[in-house]
ZAMARGU-4260 file (C-alpha; in steps of 0.2 Angstrom, whole numbers, plus 5000, padded with zeros to 4 digits):
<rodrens>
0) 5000/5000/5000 | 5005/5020/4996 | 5009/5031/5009 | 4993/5041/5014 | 4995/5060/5012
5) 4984/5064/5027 | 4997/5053/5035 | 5012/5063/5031 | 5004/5082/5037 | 4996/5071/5054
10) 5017/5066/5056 | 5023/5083/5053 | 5010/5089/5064 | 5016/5078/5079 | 5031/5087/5079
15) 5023/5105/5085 | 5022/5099/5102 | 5031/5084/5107 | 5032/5067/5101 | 5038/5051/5110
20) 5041/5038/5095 | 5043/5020/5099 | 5053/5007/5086 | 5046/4992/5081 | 5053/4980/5071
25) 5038/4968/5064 | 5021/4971/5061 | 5013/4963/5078 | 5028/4974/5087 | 5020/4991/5076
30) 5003/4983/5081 | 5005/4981/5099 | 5016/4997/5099 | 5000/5007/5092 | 4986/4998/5105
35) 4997/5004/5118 | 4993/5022/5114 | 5009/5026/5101 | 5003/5041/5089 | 5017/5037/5077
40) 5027/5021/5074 | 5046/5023/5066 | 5055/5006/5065 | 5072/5004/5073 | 5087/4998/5059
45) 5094/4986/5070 | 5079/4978/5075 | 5072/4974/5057 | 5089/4967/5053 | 5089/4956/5070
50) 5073/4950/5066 | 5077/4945/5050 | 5095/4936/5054 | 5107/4951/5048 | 5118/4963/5058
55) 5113/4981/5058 | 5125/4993/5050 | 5117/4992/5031 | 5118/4973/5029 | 5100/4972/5028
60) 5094/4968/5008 | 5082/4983/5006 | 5070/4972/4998 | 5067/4965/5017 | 5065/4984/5025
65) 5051/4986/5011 | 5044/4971/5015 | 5042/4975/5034 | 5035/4992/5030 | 5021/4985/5020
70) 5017/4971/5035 | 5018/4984/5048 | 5007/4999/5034 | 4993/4985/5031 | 4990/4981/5050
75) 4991/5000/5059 | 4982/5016/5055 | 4996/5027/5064 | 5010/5038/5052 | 5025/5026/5048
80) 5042/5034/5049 | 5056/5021/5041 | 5073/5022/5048 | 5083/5018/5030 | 5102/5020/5038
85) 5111/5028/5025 | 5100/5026/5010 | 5108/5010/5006 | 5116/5016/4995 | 5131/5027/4993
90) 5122/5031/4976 | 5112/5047/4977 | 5102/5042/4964 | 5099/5025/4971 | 5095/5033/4988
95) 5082/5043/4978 | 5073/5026/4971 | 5076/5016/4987 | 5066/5031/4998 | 5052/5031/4983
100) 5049/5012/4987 | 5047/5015/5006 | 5033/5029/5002 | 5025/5017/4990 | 5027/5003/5004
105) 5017/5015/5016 | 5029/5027/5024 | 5030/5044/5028 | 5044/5047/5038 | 5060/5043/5034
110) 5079/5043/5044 | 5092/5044/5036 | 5110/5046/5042 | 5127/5053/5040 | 5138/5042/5048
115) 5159/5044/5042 | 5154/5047/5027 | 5155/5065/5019 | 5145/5077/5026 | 5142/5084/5005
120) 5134/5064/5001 | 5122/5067/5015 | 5117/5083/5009 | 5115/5074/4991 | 5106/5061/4997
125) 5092/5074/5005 | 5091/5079/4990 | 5086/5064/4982 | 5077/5059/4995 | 5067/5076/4994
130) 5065/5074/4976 | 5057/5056/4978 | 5046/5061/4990 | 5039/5076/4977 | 5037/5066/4964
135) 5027/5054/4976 | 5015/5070/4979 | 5018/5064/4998 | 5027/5077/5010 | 5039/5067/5016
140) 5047/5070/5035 | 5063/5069/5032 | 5073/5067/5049 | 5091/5070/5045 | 5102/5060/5058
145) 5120/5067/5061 | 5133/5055/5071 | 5143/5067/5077 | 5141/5061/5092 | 5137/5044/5090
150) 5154/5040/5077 | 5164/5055/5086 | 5164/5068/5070 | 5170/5082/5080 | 5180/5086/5097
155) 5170/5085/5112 | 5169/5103/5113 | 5165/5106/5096 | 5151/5094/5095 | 5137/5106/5097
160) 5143/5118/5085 | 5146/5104/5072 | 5129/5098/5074 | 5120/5113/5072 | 5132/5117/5057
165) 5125/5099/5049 | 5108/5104/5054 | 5108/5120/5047 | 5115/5111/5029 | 5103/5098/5033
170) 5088/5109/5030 | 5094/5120/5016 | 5096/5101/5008 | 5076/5097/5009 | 5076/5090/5028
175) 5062/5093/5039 | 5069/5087/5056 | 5086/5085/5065 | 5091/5069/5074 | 5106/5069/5088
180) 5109/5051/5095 | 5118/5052/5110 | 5119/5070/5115 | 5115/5067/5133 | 5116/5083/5141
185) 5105/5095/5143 | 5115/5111/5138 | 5120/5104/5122 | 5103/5097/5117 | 5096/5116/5122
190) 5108/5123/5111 | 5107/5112/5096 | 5088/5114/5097 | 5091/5132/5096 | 5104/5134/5084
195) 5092/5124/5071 | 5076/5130/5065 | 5067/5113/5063 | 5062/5101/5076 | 5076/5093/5085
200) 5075/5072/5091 | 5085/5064/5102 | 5087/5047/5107 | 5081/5035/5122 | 5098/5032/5132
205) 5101/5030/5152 | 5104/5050/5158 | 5094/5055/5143 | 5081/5070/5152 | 5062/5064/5152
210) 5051/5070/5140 | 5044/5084/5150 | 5060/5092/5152 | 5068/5089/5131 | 5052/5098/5128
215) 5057/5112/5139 | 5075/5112/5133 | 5068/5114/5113 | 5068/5094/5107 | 5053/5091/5099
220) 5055/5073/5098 | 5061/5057/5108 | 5065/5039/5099 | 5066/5023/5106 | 5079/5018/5096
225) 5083/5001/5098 | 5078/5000/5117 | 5060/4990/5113 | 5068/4979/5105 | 5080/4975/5117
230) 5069/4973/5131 | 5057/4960/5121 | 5073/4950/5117 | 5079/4950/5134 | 5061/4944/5140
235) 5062/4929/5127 | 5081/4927/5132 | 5076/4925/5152 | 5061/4915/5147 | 5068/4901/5137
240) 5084/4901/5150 | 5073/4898/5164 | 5060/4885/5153 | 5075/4876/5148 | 5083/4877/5166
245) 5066/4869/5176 | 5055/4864/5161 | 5043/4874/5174 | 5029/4878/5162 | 5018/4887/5178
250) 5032/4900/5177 | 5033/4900/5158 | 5015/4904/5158 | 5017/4918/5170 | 5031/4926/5164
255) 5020/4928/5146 | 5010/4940/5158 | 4990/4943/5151 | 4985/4931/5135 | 4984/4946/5122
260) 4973/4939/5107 | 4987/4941/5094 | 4976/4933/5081 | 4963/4947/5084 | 4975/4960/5083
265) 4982/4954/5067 | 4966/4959/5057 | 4966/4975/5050
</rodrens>
């Protein structure tokens, strides 16, 4: 299924305020994600690729990340937001095709990241990006990540002034949204939110402020990242050790917590 235009304002529009975006990784993850009161669903990289045996870091066949946005678009009604790494792609061109098949999978929302590659090929691929999305008639949120943090692109004490250079860049570029993984502090998130003019997100990480207070400092957005899934793969991990430990299936049944009907959910 298409992306749904109404979809793409309603995403944008979640961004005026402040919006806490959790990661799923499969369709009955977005599902249970959205009856838990989610307004917006973005999926996390690395949990797509886990789930489908790959390592994050682009070594996902794209073909798969389009497959998971059309499960997760046929069996939710929120906005979708697509974390597509870098494009994959080091191809602007490519990256421009690649982001037309997630709108035409059903998102609206795309991530798409810098890493250690120049900062003048992330700029190209917003551009293509941008472009896609225009041809789609669908406007796209683009939320353009910068790891300056995250891969260490500048000094410690330049890393608020880099980012908001990037941002800045980001926006001229066709990018509707900054993300910042793993600026922590409070300071620097204020003054990146204000050195951009577009909403600024930031990533779930222990010390990360509450949400209450990131709106206070200027961040308009707070992601899950991988964290969901992380906690649901350590609940099966502690479930099957202790199954496999006792054969204890009182406890097994317990530690599944209320019999959700999954087949219910599953019907759109």
């Amino acid at each position: 299924m298409s992306a749904r235009p109404n979809d793409a304002a309603l995403f944008r529009a979640l961004h005026d305020d402040f919006l806490i975006l959790p990661n799923a990784w499969d369709g009955v993850s977005a599902k249970l994600i959205e009856r838990a009161g989610a307004k917006a669903i973005a999926t996390t990289s690395a949990g797509v690729a886990w789930a489908h045996g790959y390592a994050d870091g682009h070594g996902l066949p794209f073909a798969k990340l389009v497959t998971t946005i059309e499960e997760i678009a046929r069996i939710v009604s929120v906005p979708i937001s697509a974390d597509c790494e870098g494009g994959y792609s080091d191809d602007p061109k490519q990256v421009g095709e690649n982001v037309a098949a997630l709108i035409g999978a059903g998102a609206v929302g795309i991530n798409l990241e810098d890493g250690k590659q120049p900062h003048e090929l992330h700029l190209r691929k917003i551009e293509a990006a941008r472009d896609a999305a225009e041809r789609a008639g669908v406007a796209l949120y683009i939320n353009a990540r910068t790891d300056v943090y995250l891969a260490k692109l500048a000094p410690p004490e330049a890393a608020v002034e880099e980012s908001i250079r990037r941002g800045r860049a980001a926006k001229e570029a066709g990018a509707s949204g900054l993300f910042v993984p793993f600026a922590l502090k409070g300071e620097e998130i204020a003054a990146i939110a204000a050195g951009v003019d577009m909403p600024l997100n930031v990533i779930s990480w222990a010390g990360v402020p509450k949400a209450e207070e990131l709106k206070r400092l200027g961040a308009r957005r707070l992601s899950a990242g991988t964290e969901i899934a992380r906690a649901a793969l350590s609940a099966a991990r502690l479930a099957a050790e202790a199954f496999l430990a006792e054969g204890d299936s009182d406890a097994l049944a317990a530690s599944a917590g209320e019999r959700i009907n999954i087949n219910a959910l599953m019907q759109p």
